[in-house]
Z-matrix of the N, CA and C atoms (Angstrom, degrees):
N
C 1 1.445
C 2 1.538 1 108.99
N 3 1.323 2 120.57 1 167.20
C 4 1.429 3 117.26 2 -139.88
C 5 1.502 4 98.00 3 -161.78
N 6 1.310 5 143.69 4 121.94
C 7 1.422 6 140.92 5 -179.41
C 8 1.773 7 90.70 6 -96.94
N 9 1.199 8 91.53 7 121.74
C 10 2.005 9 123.59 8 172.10
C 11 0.923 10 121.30 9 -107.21
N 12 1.127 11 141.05 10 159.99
C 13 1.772 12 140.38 11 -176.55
C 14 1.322 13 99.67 12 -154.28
N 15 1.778 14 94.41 13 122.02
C 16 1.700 15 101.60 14 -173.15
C 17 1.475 16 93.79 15 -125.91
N 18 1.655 17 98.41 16 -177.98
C 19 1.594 18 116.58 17 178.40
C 20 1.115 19 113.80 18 -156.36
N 21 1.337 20 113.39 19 124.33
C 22 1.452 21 147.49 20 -168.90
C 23 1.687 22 87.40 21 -69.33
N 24 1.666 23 116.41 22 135.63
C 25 1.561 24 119.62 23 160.94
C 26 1.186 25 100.22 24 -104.61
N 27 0.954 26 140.10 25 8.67
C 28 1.712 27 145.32 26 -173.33
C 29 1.524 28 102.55 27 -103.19
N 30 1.277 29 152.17 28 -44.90
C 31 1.200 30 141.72 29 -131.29
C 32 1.821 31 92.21 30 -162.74
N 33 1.492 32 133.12 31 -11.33
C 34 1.494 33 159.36 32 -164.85
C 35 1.904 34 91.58 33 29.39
N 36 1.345 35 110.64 34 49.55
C 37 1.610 36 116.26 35 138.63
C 38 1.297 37 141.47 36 -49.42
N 39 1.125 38 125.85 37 102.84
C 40 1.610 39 115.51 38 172.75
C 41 1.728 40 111.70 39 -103.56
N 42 1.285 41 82.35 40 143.47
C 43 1.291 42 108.54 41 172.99
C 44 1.559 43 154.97 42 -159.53
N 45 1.352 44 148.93 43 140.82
C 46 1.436 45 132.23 44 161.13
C 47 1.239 46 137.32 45 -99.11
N 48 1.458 47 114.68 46 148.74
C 49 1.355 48 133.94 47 -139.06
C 50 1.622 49 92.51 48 -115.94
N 51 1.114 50 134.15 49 141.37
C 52 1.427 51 115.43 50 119.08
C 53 0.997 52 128.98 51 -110.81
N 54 1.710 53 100.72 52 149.48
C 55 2.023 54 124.00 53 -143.20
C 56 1.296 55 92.00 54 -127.30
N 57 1.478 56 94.24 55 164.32
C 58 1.771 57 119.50 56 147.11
C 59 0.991 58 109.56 57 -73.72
N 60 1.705 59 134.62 58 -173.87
C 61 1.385 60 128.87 59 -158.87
C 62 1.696 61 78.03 60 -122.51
N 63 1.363 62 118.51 61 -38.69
C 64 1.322 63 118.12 62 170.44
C 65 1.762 64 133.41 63 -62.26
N 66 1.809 65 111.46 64 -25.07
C 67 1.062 66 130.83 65 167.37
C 68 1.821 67 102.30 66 -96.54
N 69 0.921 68 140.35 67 -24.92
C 70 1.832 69 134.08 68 179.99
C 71 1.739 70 110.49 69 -40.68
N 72 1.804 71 127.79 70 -0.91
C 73 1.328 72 98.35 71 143.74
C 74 1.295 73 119.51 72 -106.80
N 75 1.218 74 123.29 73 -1.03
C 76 1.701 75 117.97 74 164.34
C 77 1.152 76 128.88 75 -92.69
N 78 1.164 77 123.35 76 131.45
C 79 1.668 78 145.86 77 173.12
C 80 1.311 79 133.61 78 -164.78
N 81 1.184 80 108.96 79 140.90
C 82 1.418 81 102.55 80 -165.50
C 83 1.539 82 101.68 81 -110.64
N 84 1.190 83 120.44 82 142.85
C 85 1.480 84 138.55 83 179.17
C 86 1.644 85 106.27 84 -61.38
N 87 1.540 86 91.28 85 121.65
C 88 1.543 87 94.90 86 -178.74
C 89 1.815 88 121.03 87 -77.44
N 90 1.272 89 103.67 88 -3.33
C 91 1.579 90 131.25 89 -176.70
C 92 1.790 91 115.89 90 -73.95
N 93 1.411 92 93.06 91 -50.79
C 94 1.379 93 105.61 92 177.92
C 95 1.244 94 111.29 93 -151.74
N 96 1.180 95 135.34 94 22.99
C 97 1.580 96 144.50 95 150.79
C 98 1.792 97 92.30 96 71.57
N 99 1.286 98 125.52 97 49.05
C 100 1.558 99 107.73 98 153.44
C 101 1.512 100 104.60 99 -123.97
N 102 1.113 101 88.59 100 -178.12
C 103 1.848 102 108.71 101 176.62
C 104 1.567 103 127.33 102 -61.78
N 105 1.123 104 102.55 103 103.56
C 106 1.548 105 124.36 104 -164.85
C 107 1.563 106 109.09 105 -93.51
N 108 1.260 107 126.46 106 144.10
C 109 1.533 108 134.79 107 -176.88
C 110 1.462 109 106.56 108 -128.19
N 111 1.452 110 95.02 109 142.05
C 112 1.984 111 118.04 110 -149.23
C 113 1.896 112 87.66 111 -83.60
N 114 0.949 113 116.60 112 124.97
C 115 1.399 114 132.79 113 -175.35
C 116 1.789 115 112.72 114 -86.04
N 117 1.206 116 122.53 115 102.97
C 118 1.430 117 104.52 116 178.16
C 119 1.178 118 121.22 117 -67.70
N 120 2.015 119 107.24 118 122.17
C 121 1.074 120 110.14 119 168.52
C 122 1.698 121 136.84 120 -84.84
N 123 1.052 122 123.42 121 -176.54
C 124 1.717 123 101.49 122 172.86
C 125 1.314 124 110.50 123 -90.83
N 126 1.795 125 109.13 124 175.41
C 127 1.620 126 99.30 125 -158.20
C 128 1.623 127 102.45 126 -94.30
N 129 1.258 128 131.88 127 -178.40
C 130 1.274 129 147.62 128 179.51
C 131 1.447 130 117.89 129 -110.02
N 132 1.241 131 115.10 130 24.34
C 133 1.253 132 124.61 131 -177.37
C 134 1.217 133 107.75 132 -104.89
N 135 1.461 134 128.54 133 168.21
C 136 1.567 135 138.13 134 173.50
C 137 1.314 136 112.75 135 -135.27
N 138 1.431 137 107.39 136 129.02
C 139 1.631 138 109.67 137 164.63
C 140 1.530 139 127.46 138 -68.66
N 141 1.117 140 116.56 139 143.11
C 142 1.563 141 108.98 140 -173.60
C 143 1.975 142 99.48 141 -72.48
N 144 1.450 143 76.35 142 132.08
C 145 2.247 144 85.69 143 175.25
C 146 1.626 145 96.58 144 93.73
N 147 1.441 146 128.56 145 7.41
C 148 0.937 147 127.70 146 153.76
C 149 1.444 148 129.47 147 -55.68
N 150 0.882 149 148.77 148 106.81
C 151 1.668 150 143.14 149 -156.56
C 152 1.595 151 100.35 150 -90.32
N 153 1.584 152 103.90 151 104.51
C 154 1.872 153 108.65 152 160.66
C 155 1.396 154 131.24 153 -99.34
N 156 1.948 155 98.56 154 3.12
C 157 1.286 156 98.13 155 158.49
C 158 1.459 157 101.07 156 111.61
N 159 1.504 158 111.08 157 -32.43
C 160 1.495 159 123.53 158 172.39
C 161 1.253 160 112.40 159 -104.93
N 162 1.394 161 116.38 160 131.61
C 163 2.131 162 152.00 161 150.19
C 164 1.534 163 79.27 162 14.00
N 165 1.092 164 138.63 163 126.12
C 166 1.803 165 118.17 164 115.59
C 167 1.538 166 104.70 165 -81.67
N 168 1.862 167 87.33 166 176.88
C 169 1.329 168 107.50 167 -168.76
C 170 1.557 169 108.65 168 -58.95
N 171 1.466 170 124.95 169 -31.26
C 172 1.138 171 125.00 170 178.25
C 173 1.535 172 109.39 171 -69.55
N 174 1.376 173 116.68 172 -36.94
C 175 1.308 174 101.11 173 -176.50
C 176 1.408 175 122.43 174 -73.16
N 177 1.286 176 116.34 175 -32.64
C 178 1.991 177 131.49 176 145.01
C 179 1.327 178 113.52 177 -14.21
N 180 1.362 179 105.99 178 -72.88
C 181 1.461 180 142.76 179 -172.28
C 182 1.821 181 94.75 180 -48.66
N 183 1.501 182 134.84 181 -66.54
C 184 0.648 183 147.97 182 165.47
C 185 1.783 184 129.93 183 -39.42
N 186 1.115 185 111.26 184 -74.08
C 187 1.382 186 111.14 185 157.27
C 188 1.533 187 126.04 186 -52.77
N 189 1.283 188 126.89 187 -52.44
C 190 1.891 189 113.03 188 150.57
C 191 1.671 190 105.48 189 -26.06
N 192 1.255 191 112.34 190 -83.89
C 193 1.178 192 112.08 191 174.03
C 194 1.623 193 132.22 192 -20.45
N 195 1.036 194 112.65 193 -72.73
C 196 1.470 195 117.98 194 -175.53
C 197 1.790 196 100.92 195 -69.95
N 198 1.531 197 128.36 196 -15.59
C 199 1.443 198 110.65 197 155.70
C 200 1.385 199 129.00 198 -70.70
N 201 1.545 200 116.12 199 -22.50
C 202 1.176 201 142.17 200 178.91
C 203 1.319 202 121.71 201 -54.30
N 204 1.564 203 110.82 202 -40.64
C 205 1.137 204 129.80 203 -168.72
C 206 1.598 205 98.55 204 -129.82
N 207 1.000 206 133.55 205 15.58
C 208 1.569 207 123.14 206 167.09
C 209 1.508 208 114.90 207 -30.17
N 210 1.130 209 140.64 208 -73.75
C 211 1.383 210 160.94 209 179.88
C 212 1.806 211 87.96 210 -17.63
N 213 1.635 212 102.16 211 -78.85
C 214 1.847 213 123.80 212 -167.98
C 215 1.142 214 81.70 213 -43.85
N 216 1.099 215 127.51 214 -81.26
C 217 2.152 216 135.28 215 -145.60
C 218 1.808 217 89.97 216 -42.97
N 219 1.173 218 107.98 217 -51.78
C 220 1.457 219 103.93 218 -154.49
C 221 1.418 220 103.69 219 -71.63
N 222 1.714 221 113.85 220 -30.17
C 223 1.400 222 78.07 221 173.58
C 224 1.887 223 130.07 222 -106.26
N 225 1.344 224 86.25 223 14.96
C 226 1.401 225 109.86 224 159.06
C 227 1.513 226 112.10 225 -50.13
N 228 1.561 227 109.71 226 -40.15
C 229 1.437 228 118.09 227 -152.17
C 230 1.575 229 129.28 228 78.19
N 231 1.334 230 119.96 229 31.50
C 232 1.210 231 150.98 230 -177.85
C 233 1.676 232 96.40 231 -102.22
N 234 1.591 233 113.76 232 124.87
C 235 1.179 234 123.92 233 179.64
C 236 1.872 235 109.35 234 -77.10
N 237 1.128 236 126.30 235 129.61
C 238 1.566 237 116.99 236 -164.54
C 239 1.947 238 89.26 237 -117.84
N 240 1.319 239 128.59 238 22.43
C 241 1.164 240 115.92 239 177.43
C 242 1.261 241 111.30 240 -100.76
């Protein structure tokens, strides 16, 4: 089972359902009981290098690092702030 989000053109209801993957184009509008069509939503997936605002492990990985070696970076001329 599968949470769907449809919309009534009769009554312009929105809403979600949970469906079968085999039933996800039928539903009937809980507003006025007609035939409602499954609305594409966007996906819930993430691309990697997508920015959510939170550390990845590489960026973890990274900052240990560059405290580790502060001294080298700096005189590399690599900013360590």
């Amino acid at each position: 089972m599968f949470l769907y989000e449809y919309h009534c053109k009769e009554c312009d209801h929105v809403f979600n359902l949970l469906n079968s993957v085999e039933r996800r184009h039928e539903a009937q509008c809980p507003k006025c009981d007609r035939q409602a069509t499954k609305k594409i939503s966007e996906g819930r997936f993430k691309l990697p290098g997508h920015d959510t605002g939170f550390p990845t492990a590489a960026d973890k990985w990274a900052r240990q690092h560059r405290k580790a070696n502060k001294r080298e970076l700096q005189e590399l001329g690599i900013p360590t702030d």
